[in-house]
Structures are given as C-alpha cells and as structure tokens.
N, C-alpha and C positions, 0 to 999 in steps of 0.2 A: 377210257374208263375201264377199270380193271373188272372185268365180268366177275368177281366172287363175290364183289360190294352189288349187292341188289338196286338198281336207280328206282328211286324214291316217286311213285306213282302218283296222277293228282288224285286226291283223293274224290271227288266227286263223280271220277268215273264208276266206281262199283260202288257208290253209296247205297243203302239202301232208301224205301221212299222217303217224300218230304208232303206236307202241306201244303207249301206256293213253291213256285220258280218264276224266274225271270229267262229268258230265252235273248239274247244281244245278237246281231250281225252285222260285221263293220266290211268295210270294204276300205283297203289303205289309199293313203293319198302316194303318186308318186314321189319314188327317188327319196323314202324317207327309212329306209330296210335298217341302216346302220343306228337310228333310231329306237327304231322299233322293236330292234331284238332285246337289248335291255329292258327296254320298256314292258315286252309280253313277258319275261321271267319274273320282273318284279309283279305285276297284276298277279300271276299263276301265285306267285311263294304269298304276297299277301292273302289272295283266297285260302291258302292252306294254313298262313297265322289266325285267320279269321274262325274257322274250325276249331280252333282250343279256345280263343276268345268266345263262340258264340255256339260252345256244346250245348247247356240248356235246351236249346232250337233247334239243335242237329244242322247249324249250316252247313254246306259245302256247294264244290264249284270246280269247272276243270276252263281250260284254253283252249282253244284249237284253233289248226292251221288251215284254211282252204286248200283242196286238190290240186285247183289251177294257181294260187299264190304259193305254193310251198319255196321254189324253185327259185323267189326272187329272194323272199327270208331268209332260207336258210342251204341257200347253192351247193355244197359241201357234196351232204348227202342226203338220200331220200327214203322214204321208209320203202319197202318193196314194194307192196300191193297196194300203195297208194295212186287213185286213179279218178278220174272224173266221174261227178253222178253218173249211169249208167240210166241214162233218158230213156222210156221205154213209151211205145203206144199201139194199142189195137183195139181197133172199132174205137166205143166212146170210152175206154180207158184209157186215161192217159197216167204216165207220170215222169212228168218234165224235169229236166235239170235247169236248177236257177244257184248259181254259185257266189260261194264269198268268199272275202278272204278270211275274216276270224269268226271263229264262235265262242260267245263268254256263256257260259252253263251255269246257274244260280240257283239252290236249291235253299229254301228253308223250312221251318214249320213258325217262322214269326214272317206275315208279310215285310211289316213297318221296317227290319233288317236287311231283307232282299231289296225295298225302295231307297236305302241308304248305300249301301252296301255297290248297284250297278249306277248309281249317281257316279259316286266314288269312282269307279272303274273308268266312265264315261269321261271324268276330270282327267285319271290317270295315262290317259289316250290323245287328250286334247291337241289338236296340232297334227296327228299323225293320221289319223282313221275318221271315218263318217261314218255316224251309223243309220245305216241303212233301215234295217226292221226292228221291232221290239214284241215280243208277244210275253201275256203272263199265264202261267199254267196252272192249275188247282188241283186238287185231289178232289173227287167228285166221288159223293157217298161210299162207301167201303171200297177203294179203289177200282170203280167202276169207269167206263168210257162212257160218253153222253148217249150210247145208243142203247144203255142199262147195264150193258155186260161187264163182271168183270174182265177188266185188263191186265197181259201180264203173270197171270196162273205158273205159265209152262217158263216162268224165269228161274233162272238158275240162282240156287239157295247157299247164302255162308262163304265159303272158300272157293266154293264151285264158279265162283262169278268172276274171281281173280282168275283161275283159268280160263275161262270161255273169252273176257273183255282185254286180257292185256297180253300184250306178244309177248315170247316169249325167249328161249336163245336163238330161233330159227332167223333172228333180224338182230342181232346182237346189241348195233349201235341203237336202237327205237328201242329195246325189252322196256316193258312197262307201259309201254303207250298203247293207244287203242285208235282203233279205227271205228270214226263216228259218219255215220248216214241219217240227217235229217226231211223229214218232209212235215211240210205241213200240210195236215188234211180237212179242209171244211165239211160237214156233214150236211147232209139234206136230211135233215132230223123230219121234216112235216111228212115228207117222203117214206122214209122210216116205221114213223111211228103210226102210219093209216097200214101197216103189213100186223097179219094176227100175230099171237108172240110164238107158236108157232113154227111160222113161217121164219121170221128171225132167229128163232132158235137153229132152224135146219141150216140157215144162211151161217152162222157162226159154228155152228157142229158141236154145243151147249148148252144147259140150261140156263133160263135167265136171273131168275129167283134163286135157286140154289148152286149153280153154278158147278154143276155136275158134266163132265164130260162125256160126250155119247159112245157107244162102241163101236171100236172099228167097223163094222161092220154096217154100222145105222148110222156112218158120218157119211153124208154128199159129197160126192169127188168135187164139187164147186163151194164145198164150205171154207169157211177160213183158216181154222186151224188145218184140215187136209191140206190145204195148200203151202203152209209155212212150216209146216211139222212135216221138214226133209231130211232124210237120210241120204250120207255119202255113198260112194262105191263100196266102202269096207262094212256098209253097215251103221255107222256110227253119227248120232245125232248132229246136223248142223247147227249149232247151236249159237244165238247173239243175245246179249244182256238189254233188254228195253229198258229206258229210260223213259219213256213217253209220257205224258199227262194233258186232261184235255185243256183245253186254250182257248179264249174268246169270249165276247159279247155277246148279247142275244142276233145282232145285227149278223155276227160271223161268227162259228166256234165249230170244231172239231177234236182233233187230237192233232198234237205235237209229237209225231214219230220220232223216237231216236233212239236206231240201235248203237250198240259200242261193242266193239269181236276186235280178237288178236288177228282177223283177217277183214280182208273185204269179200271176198267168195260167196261166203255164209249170205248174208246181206242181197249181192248181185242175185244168186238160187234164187232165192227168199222173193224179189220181187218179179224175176220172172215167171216164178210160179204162180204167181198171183196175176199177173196183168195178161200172159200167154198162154199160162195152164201150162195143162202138161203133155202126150204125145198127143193128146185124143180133144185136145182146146178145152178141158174143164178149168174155167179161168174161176178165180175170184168171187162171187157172187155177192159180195160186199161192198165190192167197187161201185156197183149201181147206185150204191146209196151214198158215196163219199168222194171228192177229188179232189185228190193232191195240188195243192196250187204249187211245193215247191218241191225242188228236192236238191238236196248241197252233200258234198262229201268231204270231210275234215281227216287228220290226223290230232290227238291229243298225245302229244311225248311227253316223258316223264319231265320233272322240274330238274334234274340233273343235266338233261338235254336242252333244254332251254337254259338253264345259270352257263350252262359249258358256250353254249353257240353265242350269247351275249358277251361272255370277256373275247 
C-alpha cells in the first residue's frame, strides 16, 4: 500500500456517541480462515455503505480481530502491540481475560436499524462463526453511567480522537486501525446506591449532579479518575478514546467498557492502575462496586487492510 494514500478507517471507531448499540462476539468455526477473510471485508465495507444509507440515525460500526485469532486470519502480518487481554487480579478485584475471535461494534440512534442491521451481519457469517455473546447498549440520561455519573467527560474532542484511536505511521501496514479492549462490567447498583452521594462522589473524584471535576488536590489517590488520568515519562497524557455505554436488564447491567488507542500501553497502564494502584496500593475504589465479568482484546484494521488480505 503506498503510504501517501491514507487507508480508509472504519468509521465507527472514532464515531461520536449514539443512542443504542448492539455489541456481537463470534468465536470462528475451524479451518474456515480462507472463507472468512472475504467474508470480514465484505461485513466491514457493508457497515460503512450502511453510514451514508442510514445518516439520519448517525449509524456506524467497526470489525475486529481477536488477539488470540489474529494469527490464523490473517498469518502475514501482525499489528505490533497486539497482545492478549492482560488478565489482572488482587484481593477481590478481579479483571479476567475472556477472548474472542471477532467483535461486530453497532452503533445507532434508531434501535429498530441496529435489530436489522446485526440480524443481517449474523446471515452474513452463517456457516463460518458462532455467536457466542450479544449485549445491547443505551445512552442512559445525558450520557451518564447507571451509577449517575457522567461518563466519558475526559474524551478526546473533533480531530483529537483520530490521533489518540488510530495508529499511525509507526505500524505502517495497520495505520488506521485501532486497538480495542473490551470488558464487561456488571454493577452492584443496590450496593452503590445505599453509599451518600458524597461518598460516591469522593469514589469517582466528581460531582454527580453537575459533574464538575474536583481539584487536584481534593481528588483521593483511590478515586477513579486519579487512577486513569495517567501521565507518560515525558509528561504527556495517556490517553484512549471510550466508546462505552451501559448494557443490560434489570436482572444484569453495568457498562460495556471499550477503549480504542493507536496503542495498547495506554489501556494495559489504564487497568493496572486501577486494579493494583499505584507504588503505595491506592487501587480503584470503584472496583468495590462493579466486576468485570469479561475482558477481550481486538485489533480493528482499516477496510483497505481487510479488502487487501481477502483477494
């Protein structure tokens, strides 16, 4: 691919938000790869015809490749910093790695198009892939998380998000693509919500109602933003574009973690500083209230890279 031609991004990795999602994870059937790479391009470039057919709704939607399946799809070559969830645990924090091979990402603001829309996709797969899980995600009052707060604040704005979420020429053959880390997290909401608000507010290092950030100074080394609001060696923000939205029933519901970074670094930081803390064990203190039932790590390549690896 001649590096001046920019390869063509999916676009649902730096979309902005949506009103519903659909969330797929398929796990492939053996010895069907030669199939399947066609098969993932054509899904990918559909979702992106589907984005001019279905602006009104603002759809969009990206592919992705599982960490542990990459290697049988597309043998060639590998994005660099693509690696297995980074399973982590201490005391009762856990966050486990549960891996797939694809991730279909479905974003709309019409549900009834997202219900057509991953049928569709599900057709488009038939034969090759089983799907394993499915969850649906919603916007929850002004893009808040089920534990009131908004989520999401410290995302990066406009252009800034094509920097942060898609590689760049440091991986030549992947530019454009992103590196996605999902987890699902179920909330112990009754748990939660018996804490003053308060107490939750110190837990998150925010206000709830206005959503005002506290000062350096008045945030808890164990709140959540302190913990994920890392800075590199040089100084400079680590920074990954959430995609996340809450997910579930009354029966189970949390948030659908998902970051998307031109690395995986950012991300790995990101959850050890939360589940380990930092030299001094201020871990998380949000953890208490929520557990990760899963955690998967993808690559999403550009659709140039996917059309190219299919012929």
């Amino acid at each position: 691919m001649d590096s001046q031609v920019m390869p063509r991004e999916q676009l649902g990795v730096c979309a902005e938000g949506n009103l519903h999602s659909v969330y797929l994870m398929f796990n492939a059937e053996d010895g069907i790869e030669s199939q399947l790479r066609p098969c993932v391009a054509n899904v990918a470039q559909y979702i992106c015809e589907l984005s001019d057919q279905y602006t009104d709704s603002a759809f969009n939607g990206f592919v992705a490749i599982g960490a542990n399946y990459w290697d049988s799809l597309y043998p060639a070559k590998r994005p660099a910093q693509l690696r297995p969830f980074p399973a982590m645990n201490a005391d009762n924090r856990d966050a486990p790695a549960h891996e797939y091979d694809l991730f279909v990402h479905l974003r709309c603001d019409r549900f009834d198009i997202l219900h057509l829309v991953a049928n569709e996709v599900c057709q488009m797969f038939e034969g090759l892939v089983e799907l394993v899980d499915e969850e649906r995600g919603f916007q929850f009052m002004d893009n808040r998380d089920l534990t009131g707060f908004v989520d999401g604040t410290e995302n990066p704005k406009g252009r800034h998000r094509q920097d942060v979420a898609l590689v760049g020429d440091e991986d030549i053959s992947f530019k454009a693509g992103s590196y996605v880390h999902v987890q699902k997290f179920a909330h112990n909401l009754s748990k939660w919500n018996r804490l003053p608000q308060k107490k939750q507010e110190d837990i998150i290092g925010r206000t709830k109602i206005d959503n005002i950030e506290y000062a350096s100074d008045d945030k808890p080394l164990t709140s959540h933003i302190k913990r994920v609001n890392l800075k590199d060696e040089n100084g400079n923000s680590m920074e990954i574009l959430r995609q996340s939205m809450p997910y579930g029933s009354v029966k189970e519901q949390g948030l659908m973690f998902i970051s998307n970074c031109r690395n995986s670094v950012n991300f790995e930081k990101m959850l050890h500083s939360m589940i380990h803390g930092d030299a001094d064990g201020h871990h998380d203190h949000l953890m208490h209230f929520t557990q990760a039932l899963t955690g998967s790590s993808f690559f999403a390549p550009s659709l140039d890279f996917m059309n190219d690896a299919a012929n």
